[in-house]
C-alpha positions in Angstrom: 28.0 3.0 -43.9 26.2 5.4 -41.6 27.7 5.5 -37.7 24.5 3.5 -36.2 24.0 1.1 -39.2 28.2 0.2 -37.9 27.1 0.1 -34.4 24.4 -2.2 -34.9 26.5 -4.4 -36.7 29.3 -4.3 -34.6 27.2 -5.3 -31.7 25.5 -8.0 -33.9 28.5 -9.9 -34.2 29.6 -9.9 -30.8 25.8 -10.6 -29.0 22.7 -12.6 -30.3 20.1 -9.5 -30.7 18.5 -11.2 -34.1 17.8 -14.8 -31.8 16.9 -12.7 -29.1 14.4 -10.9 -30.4 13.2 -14.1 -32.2 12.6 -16.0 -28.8 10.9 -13.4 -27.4 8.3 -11.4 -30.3 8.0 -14.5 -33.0 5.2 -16.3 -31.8 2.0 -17.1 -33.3 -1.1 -16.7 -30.9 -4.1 -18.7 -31.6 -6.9 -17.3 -32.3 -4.9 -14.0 -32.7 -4.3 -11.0 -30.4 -6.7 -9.9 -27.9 -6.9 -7.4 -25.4 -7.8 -10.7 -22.7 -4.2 -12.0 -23.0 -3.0 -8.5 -21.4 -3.7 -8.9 -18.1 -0.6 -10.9 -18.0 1.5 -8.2 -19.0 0.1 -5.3 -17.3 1.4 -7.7 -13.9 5.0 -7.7 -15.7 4.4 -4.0 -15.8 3.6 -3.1 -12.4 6.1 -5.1 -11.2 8.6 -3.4 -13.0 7.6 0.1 -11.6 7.6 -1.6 -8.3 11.2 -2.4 -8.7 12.2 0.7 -9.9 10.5 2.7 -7.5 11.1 0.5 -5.1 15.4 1.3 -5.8 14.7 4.7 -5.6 13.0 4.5 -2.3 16.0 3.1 -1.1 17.8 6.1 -1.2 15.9 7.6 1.2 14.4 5.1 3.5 15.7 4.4 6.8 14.7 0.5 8.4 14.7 1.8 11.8 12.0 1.9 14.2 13.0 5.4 15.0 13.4 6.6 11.8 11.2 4.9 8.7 8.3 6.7 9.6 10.4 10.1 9.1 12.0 8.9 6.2 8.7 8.3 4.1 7.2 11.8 5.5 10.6 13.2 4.1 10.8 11.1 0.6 6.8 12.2 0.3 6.8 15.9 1.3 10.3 17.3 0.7 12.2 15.3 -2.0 10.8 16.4 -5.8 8.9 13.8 -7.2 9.1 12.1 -4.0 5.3 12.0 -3.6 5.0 10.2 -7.0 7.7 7.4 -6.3 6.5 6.1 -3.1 2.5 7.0 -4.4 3.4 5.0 -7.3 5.1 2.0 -5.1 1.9 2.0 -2.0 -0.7 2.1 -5.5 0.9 0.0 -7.2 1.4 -3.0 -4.3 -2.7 -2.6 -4.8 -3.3 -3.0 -8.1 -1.0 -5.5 -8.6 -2.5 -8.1 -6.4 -6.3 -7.2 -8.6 -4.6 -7.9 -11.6 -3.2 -10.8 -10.6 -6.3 -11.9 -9.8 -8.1 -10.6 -12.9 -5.3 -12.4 -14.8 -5.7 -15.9 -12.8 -9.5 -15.3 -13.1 -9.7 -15.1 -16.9 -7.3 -18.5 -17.5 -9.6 -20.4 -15.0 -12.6 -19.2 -16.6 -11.5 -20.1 -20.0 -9.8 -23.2 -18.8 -6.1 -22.5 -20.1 -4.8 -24.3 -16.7 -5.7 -28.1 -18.5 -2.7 -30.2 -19.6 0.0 -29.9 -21.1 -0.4 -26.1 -18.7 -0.2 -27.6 -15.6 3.4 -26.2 -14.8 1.9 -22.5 -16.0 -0.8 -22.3 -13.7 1.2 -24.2 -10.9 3.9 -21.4 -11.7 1.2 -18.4 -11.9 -0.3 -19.2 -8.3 2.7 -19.2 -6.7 3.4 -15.5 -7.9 0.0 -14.8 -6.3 1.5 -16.3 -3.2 4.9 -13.8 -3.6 2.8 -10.9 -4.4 0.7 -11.4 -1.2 4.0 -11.8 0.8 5.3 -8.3 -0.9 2.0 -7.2 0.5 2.7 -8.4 3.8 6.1 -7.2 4.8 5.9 -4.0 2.5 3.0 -3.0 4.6 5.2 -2.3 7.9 8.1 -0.9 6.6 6.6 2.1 7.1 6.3 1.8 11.0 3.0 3.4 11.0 0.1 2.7 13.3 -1.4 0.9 10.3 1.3 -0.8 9.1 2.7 -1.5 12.7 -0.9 -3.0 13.4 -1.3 -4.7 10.1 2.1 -6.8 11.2 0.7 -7.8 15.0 -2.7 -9.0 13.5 -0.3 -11.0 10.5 2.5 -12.5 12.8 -0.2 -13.0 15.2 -2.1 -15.2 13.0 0.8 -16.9 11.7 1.9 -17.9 15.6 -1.5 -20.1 15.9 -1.1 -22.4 13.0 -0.2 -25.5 14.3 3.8 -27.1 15.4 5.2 -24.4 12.8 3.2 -21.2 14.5 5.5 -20.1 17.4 8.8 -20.5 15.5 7.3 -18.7 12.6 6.2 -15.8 14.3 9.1 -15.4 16.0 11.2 -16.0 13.3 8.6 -13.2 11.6 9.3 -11.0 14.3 12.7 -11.4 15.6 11.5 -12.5 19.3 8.1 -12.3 20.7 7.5 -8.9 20.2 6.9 -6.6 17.0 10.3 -4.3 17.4 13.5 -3.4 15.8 14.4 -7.1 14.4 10.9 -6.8 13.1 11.5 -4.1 10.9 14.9 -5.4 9.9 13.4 -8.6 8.5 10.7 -7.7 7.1 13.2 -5.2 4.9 15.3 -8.5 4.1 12.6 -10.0 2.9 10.8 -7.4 0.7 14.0 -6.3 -0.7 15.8 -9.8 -1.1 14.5 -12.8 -0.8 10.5 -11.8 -2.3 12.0 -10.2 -5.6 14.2 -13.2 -6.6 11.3 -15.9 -6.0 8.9 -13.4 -8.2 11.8 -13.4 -10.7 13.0 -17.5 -10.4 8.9 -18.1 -10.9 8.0 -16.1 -13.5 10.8 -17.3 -15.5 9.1 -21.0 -14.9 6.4 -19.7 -15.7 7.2 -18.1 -19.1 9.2 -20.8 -20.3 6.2 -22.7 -19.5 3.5 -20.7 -21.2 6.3 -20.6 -24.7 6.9 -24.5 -25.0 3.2 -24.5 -25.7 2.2 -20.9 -26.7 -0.9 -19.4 -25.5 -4.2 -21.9 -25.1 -6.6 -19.7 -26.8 -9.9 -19.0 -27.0 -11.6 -22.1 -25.9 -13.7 -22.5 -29.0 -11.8 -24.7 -31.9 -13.0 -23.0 -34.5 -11.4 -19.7 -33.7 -8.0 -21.2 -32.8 -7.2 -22.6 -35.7 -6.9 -18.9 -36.4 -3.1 -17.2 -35.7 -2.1 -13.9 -35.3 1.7 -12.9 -34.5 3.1 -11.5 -31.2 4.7 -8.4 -32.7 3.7 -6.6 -33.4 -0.5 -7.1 -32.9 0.0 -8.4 -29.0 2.6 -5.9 -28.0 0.5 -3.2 -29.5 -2.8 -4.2 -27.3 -0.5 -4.8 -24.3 0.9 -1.2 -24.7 -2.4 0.3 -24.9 -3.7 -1.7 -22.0 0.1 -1.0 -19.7 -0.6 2.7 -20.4 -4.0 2.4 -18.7 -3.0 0.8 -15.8 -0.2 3.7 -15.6 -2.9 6.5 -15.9 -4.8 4.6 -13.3 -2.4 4.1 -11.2 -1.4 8.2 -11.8 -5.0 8.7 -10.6 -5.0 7.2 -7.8 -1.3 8.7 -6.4 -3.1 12.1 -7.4 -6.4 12.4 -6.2 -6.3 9.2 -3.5 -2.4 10.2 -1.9 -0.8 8.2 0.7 -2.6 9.0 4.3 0.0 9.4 7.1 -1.3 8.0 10.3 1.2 8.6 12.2 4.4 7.0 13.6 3.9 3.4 14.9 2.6 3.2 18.7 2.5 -0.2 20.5 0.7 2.0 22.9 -2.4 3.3 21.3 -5.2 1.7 23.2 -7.8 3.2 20.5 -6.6 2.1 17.3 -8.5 -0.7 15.7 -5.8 -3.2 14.5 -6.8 -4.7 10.8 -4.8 -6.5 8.3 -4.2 -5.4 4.6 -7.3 -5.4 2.2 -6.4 -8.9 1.1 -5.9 -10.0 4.3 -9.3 -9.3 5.3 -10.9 -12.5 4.8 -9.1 -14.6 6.5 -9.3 -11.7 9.4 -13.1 -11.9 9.3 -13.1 -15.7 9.0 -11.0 -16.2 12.4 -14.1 -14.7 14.1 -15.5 -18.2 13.5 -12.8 -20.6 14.6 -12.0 -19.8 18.1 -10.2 -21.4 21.4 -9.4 -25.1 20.2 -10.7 -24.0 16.5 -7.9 -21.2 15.5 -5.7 -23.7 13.8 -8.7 -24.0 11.1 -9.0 -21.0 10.8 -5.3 -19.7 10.8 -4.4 -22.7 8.4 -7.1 -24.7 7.4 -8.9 -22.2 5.4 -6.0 -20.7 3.6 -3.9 -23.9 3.2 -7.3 -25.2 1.7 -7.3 -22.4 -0.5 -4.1 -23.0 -1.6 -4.1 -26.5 -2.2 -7.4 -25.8 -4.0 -5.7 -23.8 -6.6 -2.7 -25.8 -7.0 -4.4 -29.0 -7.6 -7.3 -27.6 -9.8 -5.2 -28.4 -13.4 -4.3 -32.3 -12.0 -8.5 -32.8 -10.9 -9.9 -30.5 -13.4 -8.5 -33.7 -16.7 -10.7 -33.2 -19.0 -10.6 -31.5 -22.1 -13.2 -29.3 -22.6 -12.6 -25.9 -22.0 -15.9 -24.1 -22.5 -17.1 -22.7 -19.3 -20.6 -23.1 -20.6 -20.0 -27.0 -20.6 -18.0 -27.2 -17.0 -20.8 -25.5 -15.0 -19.7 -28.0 -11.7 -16.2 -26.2 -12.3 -17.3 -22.9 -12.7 -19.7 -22.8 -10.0 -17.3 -24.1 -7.4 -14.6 -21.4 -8.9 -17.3 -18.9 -8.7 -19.1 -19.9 -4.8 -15.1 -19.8 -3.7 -14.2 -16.4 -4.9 -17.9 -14.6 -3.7 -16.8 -16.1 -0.1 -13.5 -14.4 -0.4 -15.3 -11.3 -1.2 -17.9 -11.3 0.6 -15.8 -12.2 4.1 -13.3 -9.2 2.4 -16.2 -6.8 3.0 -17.5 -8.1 6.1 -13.8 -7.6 7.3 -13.8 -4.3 6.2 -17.0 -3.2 7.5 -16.3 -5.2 11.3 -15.5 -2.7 14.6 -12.8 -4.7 15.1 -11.9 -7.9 17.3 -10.4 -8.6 20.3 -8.5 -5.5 20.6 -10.9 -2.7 21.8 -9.9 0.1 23.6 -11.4 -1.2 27.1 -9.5 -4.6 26.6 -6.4 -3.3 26.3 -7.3 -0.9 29.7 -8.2 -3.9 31.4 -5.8 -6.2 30.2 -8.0 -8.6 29.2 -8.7 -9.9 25.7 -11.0 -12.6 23.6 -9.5 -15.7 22.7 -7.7 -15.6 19.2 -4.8 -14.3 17.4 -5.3 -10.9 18.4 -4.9 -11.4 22.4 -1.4 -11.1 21.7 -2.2 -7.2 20.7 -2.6 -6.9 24.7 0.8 -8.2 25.2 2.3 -5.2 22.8 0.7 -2.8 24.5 3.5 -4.0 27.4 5.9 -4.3 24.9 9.2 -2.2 25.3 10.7 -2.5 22.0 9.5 0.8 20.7 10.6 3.8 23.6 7.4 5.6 25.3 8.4 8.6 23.7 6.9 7.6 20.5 3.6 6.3 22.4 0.5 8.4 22.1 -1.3 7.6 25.9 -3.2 9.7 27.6 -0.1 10.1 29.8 -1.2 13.6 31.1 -3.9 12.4 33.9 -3.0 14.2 36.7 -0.8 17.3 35.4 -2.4 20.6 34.4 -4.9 19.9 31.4 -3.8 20.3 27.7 -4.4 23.6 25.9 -4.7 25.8 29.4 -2.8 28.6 27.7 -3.2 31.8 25.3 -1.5 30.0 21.8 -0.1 33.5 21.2 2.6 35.0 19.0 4.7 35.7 22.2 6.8 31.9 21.5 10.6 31.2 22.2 12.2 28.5 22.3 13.7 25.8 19.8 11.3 23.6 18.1 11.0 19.8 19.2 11.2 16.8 17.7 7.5 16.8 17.1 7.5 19.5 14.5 9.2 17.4 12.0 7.1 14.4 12.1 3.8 14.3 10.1 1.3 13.2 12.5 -2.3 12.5 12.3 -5.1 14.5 12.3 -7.7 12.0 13.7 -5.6 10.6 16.3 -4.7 14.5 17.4 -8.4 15.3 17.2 -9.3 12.5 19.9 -6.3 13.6 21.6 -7.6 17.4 21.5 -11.1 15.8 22.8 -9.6 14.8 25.4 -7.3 17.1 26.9 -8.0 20.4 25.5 -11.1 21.2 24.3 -11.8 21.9 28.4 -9.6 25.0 27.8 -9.8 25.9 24.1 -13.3 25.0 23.3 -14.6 21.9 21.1 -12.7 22.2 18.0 -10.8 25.4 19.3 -13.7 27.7 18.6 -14.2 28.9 21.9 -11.1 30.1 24.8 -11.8 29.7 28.6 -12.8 32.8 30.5 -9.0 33.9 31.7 -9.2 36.7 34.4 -5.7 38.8 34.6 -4.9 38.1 30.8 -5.4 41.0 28.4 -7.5 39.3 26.0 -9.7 38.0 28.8 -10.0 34.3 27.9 -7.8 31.6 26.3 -7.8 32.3 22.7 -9.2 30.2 20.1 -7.2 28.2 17.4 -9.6 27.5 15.0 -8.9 30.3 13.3 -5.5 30.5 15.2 -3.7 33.7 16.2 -2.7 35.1 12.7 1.2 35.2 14.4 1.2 32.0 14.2 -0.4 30.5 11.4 1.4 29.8 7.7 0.8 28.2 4.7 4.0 26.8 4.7 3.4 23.3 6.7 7.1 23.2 8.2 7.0 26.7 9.4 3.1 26.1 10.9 3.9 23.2 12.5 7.0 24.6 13.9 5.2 27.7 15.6 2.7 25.4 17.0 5.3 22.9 18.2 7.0 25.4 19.9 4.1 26.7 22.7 3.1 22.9 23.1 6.9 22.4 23.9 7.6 25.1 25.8 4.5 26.6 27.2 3.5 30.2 26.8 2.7 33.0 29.5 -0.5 35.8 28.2 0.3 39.1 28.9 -1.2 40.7 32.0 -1.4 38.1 35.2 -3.0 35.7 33.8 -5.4 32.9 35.8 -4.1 30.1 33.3 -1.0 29.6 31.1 -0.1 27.0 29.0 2.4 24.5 30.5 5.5 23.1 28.9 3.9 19.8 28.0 6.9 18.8 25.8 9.5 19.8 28.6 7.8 18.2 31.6 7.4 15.3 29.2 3.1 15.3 30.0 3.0 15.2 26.2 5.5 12.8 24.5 6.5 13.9 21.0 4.2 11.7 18.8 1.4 12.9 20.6 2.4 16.7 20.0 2.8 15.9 16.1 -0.5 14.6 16.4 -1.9 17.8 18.1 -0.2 19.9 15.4 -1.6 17.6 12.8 -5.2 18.4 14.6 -4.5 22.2 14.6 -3.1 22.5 11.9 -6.5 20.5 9.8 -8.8 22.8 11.7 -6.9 26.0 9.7 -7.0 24.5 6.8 -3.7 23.3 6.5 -2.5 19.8 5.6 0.4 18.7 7.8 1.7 16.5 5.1 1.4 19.0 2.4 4.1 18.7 -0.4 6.4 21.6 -0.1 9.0 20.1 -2.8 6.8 18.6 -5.8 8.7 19.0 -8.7 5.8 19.5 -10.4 2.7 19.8 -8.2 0.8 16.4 -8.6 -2.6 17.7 -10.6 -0.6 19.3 -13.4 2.2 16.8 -13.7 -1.2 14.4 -14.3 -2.9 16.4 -16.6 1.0 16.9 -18.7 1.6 13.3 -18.7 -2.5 12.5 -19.9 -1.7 14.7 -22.9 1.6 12.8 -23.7 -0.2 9.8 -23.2 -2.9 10.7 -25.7 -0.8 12.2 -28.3 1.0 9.3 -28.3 -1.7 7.4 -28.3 -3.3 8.7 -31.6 -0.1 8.6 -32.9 0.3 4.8 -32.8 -3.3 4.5 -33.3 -2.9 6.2 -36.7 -0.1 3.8 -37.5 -1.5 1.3 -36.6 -4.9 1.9 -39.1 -2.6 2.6 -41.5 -0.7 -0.6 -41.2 -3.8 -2.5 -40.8 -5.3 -1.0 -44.5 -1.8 -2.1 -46.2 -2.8 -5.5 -46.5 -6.6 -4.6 -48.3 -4.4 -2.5 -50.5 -2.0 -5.0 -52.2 -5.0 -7.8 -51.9 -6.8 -5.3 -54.2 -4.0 -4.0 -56.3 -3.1 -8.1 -57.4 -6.8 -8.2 -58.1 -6.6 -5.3 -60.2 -3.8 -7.4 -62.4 
């Protein structure tokens, strides 16, 4: 007997593999496999890269409000094949939630929720409900501005539903401000509690789906027709996983994860939105204000909810052509171009209630998001991460000659990946008096040598490097330290990291800025792997020679059948 044949068997009698196998590939689909009963699968699928790249994350990632922000920067930038776990996990907490709805989509429009279903579709909404909670909390972990933000508009809105709203967003938030216990919960919750409710309903929900198989097309003709799970099914559902993987490769590759920047409670500019599929019910608050928010903080999603639940136990009767349930389908179809068309709307609004010269003031509009103002005041998250205008008063930002002459060690700022467009408004502001808008043009400087204050877009050739840790480090080190020009110089630049004008989020911002204007991304890899467009185009071809590969197998299979029809004819 040969060694695995004797494996095999010795591992047969001691576990089930045969029954196994039998409870999960033999089934007979009616009507016969289809790439439209794939959409089911390719969820399964995402879901399990999420978890896996989701363990791997955790490794590296740090739940402090100090230190998550630097811990993604580090996992994408400097750990090999960091950049393609956590791009894979932020993609894929996107496309997940779109196939889900694709998925739910295609069994309402075919009517596969009608009894004996009920418990399938019951099962399959509340999975859309977990995967929009993994969207929720996964979104802050970060500690971002946008992810920081994203959390105060969501616990905001959760504290104005009615008798439950203040326990639940401080139960959210871990008091009455977005801080440490936040972040701590949130992490429980994505990590814990979220991935055993996906896993304890979609076990209901296949069990469900297997006592009665699949519904089928909705024609009777064509399911009296059956085709077998293995291997037809788990051939299309291959092909149609491996898509969603290229995709999903795509979009890591050419659409990467943008940084924006360590979260600040005290950013008076930034426009505070929700995630994408939050946006409607962001855009629909507009409408339901002062004695109104409850409706729109519950009443509109509960009603959505309860909408979806109940549709199998209103929906009774047993026609299943969409074509002959045109109340049905136009109801299903006015509800979901609302969603999306509030989604846009959400997307394309300035923002509400949280505008620069609101938060100045201290004043706000009524709503969810007045309790943005209070943030602003919040002390859960130190002032040194802020990014204020804190230097009104002191000598103005960029008053120096950026030369090579540097000392000094660098700061804290150098080693945080900050954000370009908050450092370019910051630059705007402060220092484009001195070094010109954009750095192209210095300040007349009597007494220097050069004359003026020099330019950094190009910056002194001392300084710059294509190597983003040691740019950002020779940049961090004049804003930290200051730097004298030669000669007796009218102007120098002042130690805005040592007198503290500049606090250290605000300085990785800068750099960000600078750093952008030469051509240099701040949050370049330095430690692919492989870099990201040729790992892609290495992992297409394996894809497509396997692909023709099992496409040539499976022709081949599919022919055998003709063959030995033909070859009993021929006796």
């Amino acid at each position: 007997m040969r060694p695995l044949g004797a494996i095999n068997e010795w591992l047969a009698a001691r576990w089930p593999f045969s029954e196994v196998s039998r409870l999960v590939l033999d089934e007979e689909i009616a009507g016969g496999a289809s790439f439209s009963y794939s959409f089911g699968s390719a969820v399964l699928t995402v879901f399990a890269i999420q978890a896996v790249t989701g363990i791997m994350q955790l490794f590296f990632y740090v739940p402090t409000i100090r230190d998550a922000y630097r811990s993604v920067g580090y996992l994408h930038t400097e750990v090999p094949f960091g950049w393609l776990i956590h791009g894979l996990h932020y993609w894929g907490a996107q496309v997940i939630i779109v196939l889900m709805l694709v998925h739910l989509a295609r069994v309402f429009i075919w009517g596969a929720y009608k009894t004996p279903r009920e418990l399938t579709w019951v099962a399959g909404v509340g999975l859309l409900l977990v995967l929009m909670a993994f969207s929720l909390t996964g979104a802050s972990l970060p500690w971002d501005q946008k992810g920081y933000w994203a959390g105060q508009v969501s616990t905001s809105v959760a504290g104005v539903i009615p008798i439950v709203g203040s326990a639940q967003k401080i139960l959210l938030r871990g008091g009455q401000e977005m801080g440490q216990l936040t972040i701590t919960r949130f992490f429980g919750i994505h990590v814990a509690i979220l991935p055993l409710a996906f896993l304890a309903l979609f076990s209901l929900h296949i069990v469900a789906m297997r006592r009665f198989g699949s519904a089928g097309p909705w024609e009777e003709n064509k399911r009296k027709l059956k085709g077998p799970f293995w291997p037809d099914q788990v051939f299309k559902d291959s092909i149609v996983a491996a898509v969603v993987f290229v995709i999903l490769l795509t979009l890591v590759v050419f659409l990467p994860y943008q940084f924006s920047g360590p979260a600040n409670p005290f950013d008076t500019n930034y426009v505070p939105k929700p995630e994408w599929n939050f946006l409607f019910l962001y855009q629909a608050l507009k409408y339901f204000q002062g004695s109104l928010e409850p409706v729109g903080a519950a009443g509109i999603p509960g009603l959505l909810i309860i909408l979806l639940l109940v549709l199998p136990f209103v929906d009774r009767s047993t026609e299943r052509s969409p074509f002959r349930r045109p109340l049905v389908l136009l109801c299903g179809f006015a509800v979901a171009a609302a969603v999306t068309a509030f989604s846009l709307a959400g997307y394309l609004s300035p923002g509400y209630g949280t505008t620069a010269d609101a938060v100045k003031t201290g004043s706000s509009s009524s709503g969810p998001w007045k309790l943005t103002v209070q943030a602003v005041r919040s002390t859960d998250t130190s002032a040194s991460d802020g990014d204020t205008n804190s230097g009104s008063g002191a000598a103005p930002a960029g008053s120096d000659a950026t030369g090579p002459s540097v000392s000094g060690e660098a700061g804290e700022a150098a080693y945080v990946i900050g954000s370009a467009q908050r450092g370019a408004m910051l630059f705007n502001d402060q220092c484009s008096g001195c070094h010109g808008e954009a750095g192209k043009d210095g300040l007349p400087n009597p007494g220097s040598v050069s004359g003026s204050v020099p330019v950094l877009n190009p910056i002194d050739q001392a300084l710059l490097s294509r190597e983003p840790t040691v740019f950002a480090g020779n940049i961090d080190r004049v804003i930290q330290h200051g730097s004298l020009p030669e000669g007796s110089p009218s102007i120098a630049m002042p130690a805005f990291g040592d007198d503290g004008t500049l606090n250290q989020q605000q300085i990785a911002n800068l750099i960000a800025y600078i750093m952008a204007l030469n051509g240099v991304d701040r949050a370049m890899i330095t430690n692919p792997g492989i870099r990201p467009v040729t790992f892609y185009l290495v992992t297409l071809g394996v894809f497509l020679f396997m692909g023709l590969i099992l496409a040539g197998a499976w022709s081949r299979r599919s022919a055998e059948p003709a063959s030995e029809d033909q070859a009993r004819g021929n006796k």
